[in-house]
N, C-alpha and C positions, 0 to 999 in steps of 0.2 A: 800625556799632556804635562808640561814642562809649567813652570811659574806658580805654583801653589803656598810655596814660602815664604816668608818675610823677617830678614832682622839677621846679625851674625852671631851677639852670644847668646840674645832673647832671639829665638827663631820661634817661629810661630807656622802651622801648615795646616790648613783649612780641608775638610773632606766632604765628603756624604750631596746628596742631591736636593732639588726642591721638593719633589714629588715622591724620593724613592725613603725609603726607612728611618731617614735621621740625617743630619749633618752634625760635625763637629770640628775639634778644635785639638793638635797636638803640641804643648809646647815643651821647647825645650831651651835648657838653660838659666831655667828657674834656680835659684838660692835655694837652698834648703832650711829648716825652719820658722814657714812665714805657716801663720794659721789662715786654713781655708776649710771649705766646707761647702755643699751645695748651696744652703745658705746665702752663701754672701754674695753669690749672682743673682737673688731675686730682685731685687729692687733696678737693677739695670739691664737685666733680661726685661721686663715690667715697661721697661722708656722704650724698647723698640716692640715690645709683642704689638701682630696685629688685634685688628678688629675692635680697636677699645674708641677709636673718634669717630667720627660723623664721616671725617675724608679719607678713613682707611680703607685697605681692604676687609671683606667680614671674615677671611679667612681666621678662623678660630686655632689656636697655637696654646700651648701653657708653657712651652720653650723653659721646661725645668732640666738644669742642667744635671748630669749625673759625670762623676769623677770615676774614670774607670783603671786611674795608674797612677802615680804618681805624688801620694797624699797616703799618709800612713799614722794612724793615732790622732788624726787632724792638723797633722805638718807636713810640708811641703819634705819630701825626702830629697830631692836634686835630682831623680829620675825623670824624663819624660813625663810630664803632664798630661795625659786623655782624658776630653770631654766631649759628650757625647751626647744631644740633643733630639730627642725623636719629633716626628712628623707624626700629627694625630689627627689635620687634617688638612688633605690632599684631595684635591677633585680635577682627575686628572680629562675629564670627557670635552671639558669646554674648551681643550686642547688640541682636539681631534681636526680641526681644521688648520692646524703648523704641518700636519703632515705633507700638506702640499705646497701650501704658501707662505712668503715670509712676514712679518711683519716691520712695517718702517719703522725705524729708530731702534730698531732690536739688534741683539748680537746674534739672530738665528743665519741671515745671511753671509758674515762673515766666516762664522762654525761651520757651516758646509762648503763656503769655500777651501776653509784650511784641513775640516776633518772628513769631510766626504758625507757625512750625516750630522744630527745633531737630536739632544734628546729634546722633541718638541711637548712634552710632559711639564710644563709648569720650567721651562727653561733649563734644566740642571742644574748644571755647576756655574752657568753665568746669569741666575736667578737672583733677585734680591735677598733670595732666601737663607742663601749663602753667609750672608752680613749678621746671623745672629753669632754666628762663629767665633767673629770678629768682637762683637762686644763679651762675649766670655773668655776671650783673652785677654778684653782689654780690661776684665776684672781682676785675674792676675798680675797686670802689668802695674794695676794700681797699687796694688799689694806691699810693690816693689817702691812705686815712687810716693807714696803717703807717708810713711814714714820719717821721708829727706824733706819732707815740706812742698812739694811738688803738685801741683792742682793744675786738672784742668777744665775749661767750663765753654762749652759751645752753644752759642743760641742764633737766632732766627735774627738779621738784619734787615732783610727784604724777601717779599715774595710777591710771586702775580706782580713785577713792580713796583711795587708799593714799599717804601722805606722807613724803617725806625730811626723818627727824630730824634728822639729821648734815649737816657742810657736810663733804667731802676734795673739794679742787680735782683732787687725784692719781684719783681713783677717775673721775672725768667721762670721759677719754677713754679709759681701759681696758673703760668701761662698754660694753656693746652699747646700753643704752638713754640713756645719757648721763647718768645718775644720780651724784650725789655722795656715795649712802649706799648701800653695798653691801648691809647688813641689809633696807634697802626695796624694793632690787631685786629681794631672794630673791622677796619677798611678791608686785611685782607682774609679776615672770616668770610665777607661780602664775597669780593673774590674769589673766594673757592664757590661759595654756594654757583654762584655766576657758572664759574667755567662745568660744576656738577650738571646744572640745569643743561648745559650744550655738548655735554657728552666728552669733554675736553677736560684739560689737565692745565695744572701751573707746575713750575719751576721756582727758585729761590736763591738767596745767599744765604751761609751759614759761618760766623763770626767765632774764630777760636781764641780764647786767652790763655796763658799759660804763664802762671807765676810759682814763683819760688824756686824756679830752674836758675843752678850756678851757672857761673863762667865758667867754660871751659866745652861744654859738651858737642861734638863733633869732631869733623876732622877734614882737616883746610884739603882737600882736594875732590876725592869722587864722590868721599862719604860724608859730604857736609851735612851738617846738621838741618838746613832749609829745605835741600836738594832729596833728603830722604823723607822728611814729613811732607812734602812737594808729593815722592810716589807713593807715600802709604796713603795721602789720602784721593789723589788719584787714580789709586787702586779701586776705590769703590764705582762700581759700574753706575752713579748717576752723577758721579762729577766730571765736570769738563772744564775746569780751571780751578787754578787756585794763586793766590798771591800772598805775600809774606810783609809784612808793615805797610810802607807806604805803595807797592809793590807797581800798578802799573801805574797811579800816578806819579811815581818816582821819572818817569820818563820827560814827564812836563813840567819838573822842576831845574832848574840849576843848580850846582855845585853846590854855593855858599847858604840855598835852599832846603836841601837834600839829606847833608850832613848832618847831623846829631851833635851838639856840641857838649866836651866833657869836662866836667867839673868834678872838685875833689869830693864832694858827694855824687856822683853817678853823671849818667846823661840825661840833659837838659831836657832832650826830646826824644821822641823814641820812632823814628822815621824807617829804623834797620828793621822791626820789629822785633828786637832783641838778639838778632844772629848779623857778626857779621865777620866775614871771610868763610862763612861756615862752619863756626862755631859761636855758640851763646853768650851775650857780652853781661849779662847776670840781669838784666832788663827783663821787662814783661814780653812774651811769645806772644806775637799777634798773625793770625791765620786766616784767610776767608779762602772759603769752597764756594763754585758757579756750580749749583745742581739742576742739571736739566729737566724741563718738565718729565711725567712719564707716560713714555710709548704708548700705552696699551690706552687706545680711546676707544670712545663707540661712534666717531666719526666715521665716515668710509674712507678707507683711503686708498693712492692705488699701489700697487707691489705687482710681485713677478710671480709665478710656480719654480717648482725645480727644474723647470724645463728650460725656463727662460721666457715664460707668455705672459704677457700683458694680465693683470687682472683685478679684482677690488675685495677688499677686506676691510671687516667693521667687528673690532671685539666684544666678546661679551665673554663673560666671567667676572671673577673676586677679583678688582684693582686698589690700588692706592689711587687719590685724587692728585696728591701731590706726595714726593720722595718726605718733604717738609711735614712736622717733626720726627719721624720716624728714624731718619737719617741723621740727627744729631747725635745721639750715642755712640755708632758708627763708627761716624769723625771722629768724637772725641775715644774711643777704642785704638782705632790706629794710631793717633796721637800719642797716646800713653804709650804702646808698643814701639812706638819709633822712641819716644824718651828712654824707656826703661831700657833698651839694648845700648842706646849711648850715654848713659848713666852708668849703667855696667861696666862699658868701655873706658869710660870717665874714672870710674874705681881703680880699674886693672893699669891704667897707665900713670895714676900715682902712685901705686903702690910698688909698679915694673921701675918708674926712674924718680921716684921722692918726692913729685909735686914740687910745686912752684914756691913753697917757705922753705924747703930742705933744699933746695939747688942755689934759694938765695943765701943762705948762710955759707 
């Protein structure tokens, strides 16, 4: 299985299963001398572990990371980073019915088209489970861009349809669901209970900002800077879109509209969301994820066997009710992940040709 990697000097490779002994995280290309310690992924392991809200899963996790390479005397040496995550609890029986049929909205029927089987155990490697990976990379990555001044913060715009009017930065992390408008929250706590009571699920958006990122970071053609935070966080198996500033309403505006205008202090507006040719114009990084409701209902619904027969399925097991908030640290994991590799790149190509005050001189 091909595509497990992400990032060229920060490369980042996800392993291990839902159900089976642990997942983890290898990275490579870390700097040497930053201090870590298991430690310092508690508090962000903590934003995604299940079982702690009303509309999670109960699956119980302590997703305590262990450093298995990489970190010597509590500094990062520049070797390969392994992290290594156990599974403590798996309950693989209420699975027993993937063995025959697929479930809608899942990746089980495209895995058996492409692999011939699929591990119908708590899903594998295209589990959500997989995403704790991701956020203990994406504690290293912080590692990296905390120091340059570089923040990132993802919270809850909408879900179950329902929209934050209001911006309070204050309200996001008092929030259980990360929300900036407490009036919106009321509305779509409701909504969850609602969709809980019908055996259904919601979906959301999820609002990325990112400040203190200089000019410069990207690279004007494959490896733009939009275009790779575009698949890192399309990478996560419950996004189905994403856009960058004014992104699709840029379509329904005109030219003289659309444009950002520049002044000798900065831009006026910030409609690019801070990228633009595909690289960072020193603006604020503005990002939103479409996260699709999640699959596993206790609806009935219909689907096929492996055979190809007609038939009906109604889950029961440990779900989430909704991706939402469990999937903001996530986002905000790959986010840093895509920074930290073109910050890095950002480093190596002033230091390769002088940066932009030594070329003007």
């Amino acid at each position: 299985m091909a595509g497990n990697s992400f990032g060229e000097i920060i490369r980042i490779t996800t392993y291990g299963e839902s159900h089976g002994k642990g997942i983890g995280t290898v990275i490579d290309g870390c700097p040497s001398g930053i201090i870590l310690s298991s430690e310092d992924f508690e508090s962000e392991m903590a934003r995604r572990r299940p079982g702690q809200g009303a509309f999670d899963t109960p699956r119980k996790e302590e997703d305590r990371v262990e450093i298995l390479s990489g970190v010597f005397e509590g500094l990062t040496t520049g070797a390969p980073i392994s992290l290594f995550i156990p599974n403590r609890d798996a309950r693989s029986k209420t699975y027993e019915v993937l063995k025959a049929l697929f479930r809608p909205g899942h990746a089980d029927y495209t895995y058996f088209m492409k692999y011939g089987h699929f591990d119908f155990h708590g899903a594998g490697r295209y589990s959500a489970r997989e995403t704790a990976a991701r956020v203990a990379a994406g504690v290293v990555a912080g590692k990296i861009l905390g120091p340059v001044g570089i923040r990132v913060m993802a919270y809850t715009i909408e879900l179950g349809g329902i929209r934050a009017e209001s911006f309070d930065m204050n309200e996001i992390n008092d929030s259980p669901l990360y929300c900036p408008d407490s009036k919106a929250e009321v509305l779509m706590e409701e909504a969850l209970i609602k969709a809980k009571a019908e055996e259904d699920s919601l979906g959301g958006i999820v609002e990325v900002k990112v400040t203190g990122c200089p000019a410069g970071l990207g690279e004007p053609v494959f490896d733009k800077l939009d275009a790779d935070l575009a698949k890192a966080v399309m990478s996560i198996g419950a996004v189905k879109g994403v856009e960058i500033g004014a992104g699709f309403d840029a379509a329904r505006l005109k030219g003289s509209e659309n444009n950002d205008p520049i002044t000798p202090s900065g831009f006026r507006t910030n409609r690019a969301g801070g990228i633009l040719g595909g690289i960072s114009n020193g603006d604020e990084i503005v990002i939103r994820a479409a996260v699709k409701p999640i699959p596993s209902i206790g609806i009935e619904q219909d689907t096929i066997d492996r055979e190809g027969r007609p038939s009906k399925i109604r889950m029961t097991g440990r779900f989430d009710l909704c991706a939402i908030p469990r999937v903001i640290p996530v986002i905000e994991a790959m986010v840093k992940v895509t920074l930290a590799d073109h910050y890095l790149r950002f480093r190596a190509a002033k230091a390769l040709y002088g940066g932009q005050d030594e070329r003007r001189r």
